[in-house]
C-alpha positions in Angstrom: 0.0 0.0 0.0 3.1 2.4 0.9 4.3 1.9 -2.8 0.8 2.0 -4.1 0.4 5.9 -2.3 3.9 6.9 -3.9 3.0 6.1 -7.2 0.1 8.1 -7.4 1.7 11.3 -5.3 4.5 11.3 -7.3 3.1 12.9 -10.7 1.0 15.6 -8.9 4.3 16.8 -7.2 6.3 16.6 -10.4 3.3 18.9 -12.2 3.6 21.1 -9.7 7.2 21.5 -9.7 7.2 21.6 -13.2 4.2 24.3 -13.4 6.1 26.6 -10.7 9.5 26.2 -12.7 7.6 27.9 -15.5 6.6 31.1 -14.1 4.0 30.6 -10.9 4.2 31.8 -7.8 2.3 31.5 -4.7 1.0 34.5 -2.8 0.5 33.6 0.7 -1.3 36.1 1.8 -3.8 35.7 -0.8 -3.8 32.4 -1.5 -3.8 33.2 -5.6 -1.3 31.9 -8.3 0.3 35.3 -9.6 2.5 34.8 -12.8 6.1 36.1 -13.6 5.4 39.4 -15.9 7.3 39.6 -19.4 10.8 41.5 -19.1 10.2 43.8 -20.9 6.3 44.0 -20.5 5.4 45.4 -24.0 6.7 46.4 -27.1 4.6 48.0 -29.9 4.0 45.8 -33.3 3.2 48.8 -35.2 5.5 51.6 -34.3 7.6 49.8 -31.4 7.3 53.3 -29.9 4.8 52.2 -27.1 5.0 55.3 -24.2 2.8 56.9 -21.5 1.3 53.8 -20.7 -2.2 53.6 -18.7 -4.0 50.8 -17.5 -8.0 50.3 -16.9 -10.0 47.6 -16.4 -12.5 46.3 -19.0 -15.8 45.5 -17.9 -17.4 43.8 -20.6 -14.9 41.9 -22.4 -13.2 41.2 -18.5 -10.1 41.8 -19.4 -7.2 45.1 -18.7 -6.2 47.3 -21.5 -3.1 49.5 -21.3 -3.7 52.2 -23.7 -0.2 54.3 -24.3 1.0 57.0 -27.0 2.6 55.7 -30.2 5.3 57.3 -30.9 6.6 56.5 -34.8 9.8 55.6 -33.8 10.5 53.4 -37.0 9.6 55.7 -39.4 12.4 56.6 -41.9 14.3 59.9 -42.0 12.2 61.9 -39.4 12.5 65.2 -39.6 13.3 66.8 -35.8 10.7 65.6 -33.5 7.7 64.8 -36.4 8.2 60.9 -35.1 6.6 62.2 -31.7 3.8 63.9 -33.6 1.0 62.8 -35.5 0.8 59.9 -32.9 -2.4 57.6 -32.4 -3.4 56.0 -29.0 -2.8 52.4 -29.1 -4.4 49.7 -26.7 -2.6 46.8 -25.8 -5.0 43.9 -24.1 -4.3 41.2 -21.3 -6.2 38.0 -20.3 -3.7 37.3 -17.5 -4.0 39.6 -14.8 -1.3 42.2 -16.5 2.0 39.5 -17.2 1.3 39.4 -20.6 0.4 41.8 -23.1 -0.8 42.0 -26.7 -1.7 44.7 -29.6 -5.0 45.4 -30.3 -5.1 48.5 -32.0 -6.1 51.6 -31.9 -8.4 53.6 -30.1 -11.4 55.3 -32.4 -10.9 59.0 -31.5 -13.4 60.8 -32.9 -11.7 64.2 -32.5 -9.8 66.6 -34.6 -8.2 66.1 -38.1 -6.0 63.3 -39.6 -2.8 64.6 -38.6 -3.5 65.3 -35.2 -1.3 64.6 -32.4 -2.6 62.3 -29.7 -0.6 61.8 -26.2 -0.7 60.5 -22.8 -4.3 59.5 -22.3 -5.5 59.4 -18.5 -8.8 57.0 -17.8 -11.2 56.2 -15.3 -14.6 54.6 -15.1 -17.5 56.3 -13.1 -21.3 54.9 -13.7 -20.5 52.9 -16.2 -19.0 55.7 -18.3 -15.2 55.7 -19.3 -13.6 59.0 -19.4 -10.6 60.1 -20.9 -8.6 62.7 -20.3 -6.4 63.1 -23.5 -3.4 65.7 -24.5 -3.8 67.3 -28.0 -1.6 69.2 -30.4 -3.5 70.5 -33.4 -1.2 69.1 -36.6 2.1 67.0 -36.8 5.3 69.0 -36.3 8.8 69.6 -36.5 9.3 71.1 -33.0 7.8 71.1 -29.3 6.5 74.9 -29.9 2.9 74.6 -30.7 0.2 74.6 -28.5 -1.4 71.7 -26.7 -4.8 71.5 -24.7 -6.4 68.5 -22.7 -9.9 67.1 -24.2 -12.0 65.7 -22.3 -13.6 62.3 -24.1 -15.9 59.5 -23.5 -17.0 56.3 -24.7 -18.9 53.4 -23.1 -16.5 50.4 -24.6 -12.8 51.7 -24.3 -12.5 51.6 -28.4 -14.8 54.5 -29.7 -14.1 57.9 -28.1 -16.6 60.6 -28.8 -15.4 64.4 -27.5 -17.0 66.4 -24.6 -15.0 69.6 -24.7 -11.3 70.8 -24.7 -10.3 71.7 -20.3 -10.1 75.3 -20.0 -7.0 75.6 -17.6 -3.7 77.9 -16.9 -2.6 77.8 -20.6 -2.6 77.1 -24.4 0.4 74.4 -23.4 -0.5 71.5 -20.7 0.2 68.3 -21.2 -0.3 64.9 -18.9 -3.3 65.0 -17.0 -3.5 63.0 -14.4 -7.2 62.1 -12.4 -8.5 61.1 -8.9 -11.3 61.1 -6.5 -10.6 62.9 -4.1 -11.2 62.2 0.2 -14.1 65.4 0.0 -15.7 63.1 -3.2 -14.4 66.0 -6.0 -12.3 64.9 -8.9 -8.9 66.5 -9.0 -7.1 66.5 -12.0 -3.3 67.5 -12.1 -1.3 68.1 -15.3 1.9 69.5 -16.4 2.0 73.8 -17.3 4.9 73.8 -19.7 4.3 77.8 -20.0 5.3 77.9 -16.0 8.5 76.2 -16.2 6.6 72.7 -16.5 5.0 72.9 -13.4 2.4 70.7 -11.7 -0.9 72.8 -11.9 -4.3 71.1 -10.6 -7.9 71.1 -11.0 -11.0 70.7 -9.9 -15.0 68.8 -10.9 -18.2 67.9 -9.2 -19.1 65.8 -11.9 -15.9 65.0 -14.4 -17.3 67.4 -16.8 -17.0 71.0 -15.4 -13.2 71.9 -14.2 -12.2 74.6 -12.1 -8.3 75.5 -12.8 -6.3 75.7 -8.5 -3.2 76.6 -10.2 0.1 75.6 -8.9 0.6 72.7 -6.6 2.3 74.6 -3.5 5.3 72.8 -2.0 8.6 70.7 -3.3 8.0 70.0 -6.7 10.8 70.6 -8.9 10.1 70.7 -13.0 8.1 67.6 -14.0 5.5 66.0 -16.0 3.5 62.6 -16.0 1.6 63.3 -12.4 -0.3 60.2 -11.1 -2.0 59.9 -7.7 -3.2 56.6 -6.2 -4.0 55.5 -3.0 -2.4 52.8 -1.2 -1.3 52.1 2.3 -4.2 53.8 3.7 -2.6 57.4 1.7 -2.2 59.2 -1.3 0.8 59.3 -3.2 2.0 61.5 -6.1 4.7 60.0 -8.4 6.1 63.3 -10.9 8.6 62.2 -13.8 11.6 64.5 -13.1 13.7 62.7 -16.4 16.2 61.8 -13.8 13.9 59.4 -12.0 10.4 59.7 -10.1 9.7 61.9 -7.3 7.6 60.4 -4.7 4.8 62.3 -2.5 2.9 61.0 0.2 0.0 63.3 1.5 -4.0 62.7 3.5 -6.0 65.4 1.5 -4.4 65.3 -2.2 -3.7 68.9 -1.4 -0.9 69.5 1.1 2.0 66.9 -0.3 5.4 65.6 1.5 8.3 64.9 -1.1 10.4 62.0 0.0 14.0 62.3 -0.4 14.7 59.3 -2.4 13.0 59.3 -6.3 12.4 55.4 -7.9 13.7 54.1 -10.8 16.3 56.7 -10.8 19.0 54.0 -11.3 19.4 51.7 -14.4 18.6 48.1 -14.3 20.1 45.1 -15.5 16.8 43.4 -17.2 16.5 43.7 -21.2 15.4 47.2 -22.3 16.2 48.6 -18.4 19.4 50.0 -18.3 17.9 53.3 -18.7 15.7 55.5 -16.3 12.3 55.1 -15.9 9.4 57.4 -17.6 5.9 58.7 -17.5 4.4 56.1 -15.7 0.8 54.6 -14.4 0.9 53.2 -10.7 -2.2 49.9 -10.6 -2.9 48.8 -6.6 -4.2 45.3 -6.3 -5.2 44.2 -3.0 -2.0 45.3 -1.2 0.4 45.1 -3.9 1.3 48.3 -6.2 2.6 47.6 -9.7 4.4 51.2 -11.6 3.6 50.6 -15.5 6.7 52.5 -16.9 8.2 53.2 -20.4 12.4 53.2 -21.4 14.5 54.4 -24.5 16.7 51.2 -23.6 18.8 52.3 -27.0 19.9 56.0 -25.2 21.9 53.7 -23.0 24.3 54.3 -26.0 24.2 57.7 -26.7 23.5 56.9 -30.6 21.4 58.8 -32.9 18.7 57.1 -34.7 16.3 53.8 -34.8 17.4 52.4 -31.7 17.8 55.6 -29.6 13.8 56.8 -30.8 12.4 52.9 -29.6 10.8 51.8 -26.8 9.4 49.5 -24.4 7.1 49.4 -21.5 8.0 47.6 -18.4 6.9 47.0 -15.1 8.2 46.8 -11.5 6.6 46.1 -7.9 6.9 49.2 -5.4 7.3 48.4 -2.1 6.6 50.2 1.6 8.2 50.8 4.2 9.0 52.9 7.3 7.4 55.9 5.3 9.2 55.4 2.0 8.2 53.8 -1.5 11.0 51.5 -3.0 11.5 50.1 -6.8 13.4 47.3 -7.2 13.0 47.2 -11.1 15.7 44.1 -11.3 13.6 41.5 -9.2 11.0 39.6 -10.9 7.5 40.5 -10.9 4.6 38.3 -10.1 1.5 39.7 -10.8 -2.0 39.0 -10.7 -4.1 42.4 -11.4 -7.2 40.6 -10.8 -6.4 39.8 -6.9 
């Protein structure tokens, strides 16, 4: 009988060892299989210039799309910075909880004309409604002077897009919103003033579709763009791309914020397409994990001109908590279920 009982163990242990040798981890405070995450996350099939990425969950197909600005970085003899213009908003899908990733196109703005530049989308859901939050520069250029507004869009399956109104706020130039509930129930939104030294402005909505410009976040915030809040640890925190890293800001009211002294993913990793720093990123909490979505120019490694230095990838790290301060490890694998 003692042989008989080995037999039949045997195989189940070997199918698990085999399974867990693959990619599977156990998370013991959850009790859920979360799966090692592709290093690097996501590379566009189109462009390969996937940047700015931004997650949001899709009910009806029950799945998570990242959608993300695609830069043309293939494109043959670009003229300046026309490669950065004239961009469309692709969506990548996942079926996995966020390891793996997949094109699925584009998304179905119905705003503007055909050479339209379309960057860093922010999204939420609220009754069933998706808004986006989308940053707009009328025509394809050669240079960064030409104006840029936010737009305010809807659409009630995350692929067709249908335009509210363009965000009256500080300036012709803002870029990079970025939106939240707030503790008192308003939305804040916060976005990036290039005419005031690219500052972090704010603003304010009862409803998502009526904004009141605050002006200028008060405190420690050096020139940035990218600002995303989310709320984990029983806080807010602010993360602000600096191009040298990520500044980090902790605060109760989404108003009065505390810089910490160290910034994340300042550093450059050792994982394929992350020996570079970190950009514009999106921040996804599940359960009491916190996963930072962020995009590299792994080529600039290089200092080199062309192709290689314009590409790029999107990758993702788990952020960690402790005594006060938010860590990155970007070189240790990531097992991630988004679903938890």
């Amino acid at each position: 009988m003692g042989y008989l009982r080995i037999y039949y163990i045997l195989p189940v242990m070997m199918f698990f060892l085999v399974a867990c040798s693959n990619g599977c981890n156990r998370d013991k405070t959850a009790g859920e299989t979360l799966q090692l995450a592709d290093k690097p996350l996501f590379r566009d099939t189109i462009y390969d210039g996937a940047a700015d990425p931004i997650l949001v969950w899709n009910n009806a197909e029950r799945k998570w799309f990242m959608f993300y600005t695609n830069r043309r970085a293939n494109m043959e003899d670009p003229d300046g910075v026309d490669w950065v213009h004239g961009t469309p908003i692709g969506i990548a899908e996942s079926e996995d909880g966020g390891a793996t990733w997949k094109y699925r196109g584009d998304a179905n703005i119905l705003y503007g004309e055909e050479d339209y530049t379309f960057w860093a989308p922010d999204i939420i859901e609220h009754n069933g409604i998706y808004h986006m939050y989308l940053t707009v520069v009328p025509g394809t250029f050669t240079n960064w002077r030409h104006p840029r507004d936010i737009v305010h869009l809807t659409s009630f399956n995350l692929i067709d897009w249908n335009y509210e109104s363009v965000l009256k706020l500080a300036s012709d130039k803002v870029i990079d919103a970025g939106v939240t509930k707030s503790p008192d129930g308003k939305w804040y939104l916060y976005y990036n003033n290039e005419k005031d030294g690219k500052s972090i402005y704010y603003a304010v909505s009862h409803d998502l579709y009526s904004w009141e410009d605050k002006g200028k976040l008060e405190g420690d915030f050096p020139p940035g763009e990218g600002p995303k809040v989310f709320y984990w640890k029983d806080k807010y925190f602010l993360i602000v791309d600096n191009w040298k890293g990520f500044s980090v800001y902790s605060s109760d009211d989404m108003i009065n914020w505390v810089r910490q002294p160290e910034r994340i993913l300042a550093e450059p990793g050792t994982g394929e397409d992350d020996g570079v720093i970190g950009n514009h990123a999106d921040v996804v909490v599940a359960g009491d994990r916190a996963y930072i979505f962020y995009f590299t120019h792994p080529g600039r490694a290089a200092a080199t001109d062309g192709y290689d230095s314009r590409r790029s990838s999107i990758q993702v790290a788990e952020l960690e908590y402790e005594n006060g301060i938010v860590t990155c490890d970007r070189d240790k694998p990531v097992y991630i279920n988004l679903n938890l």
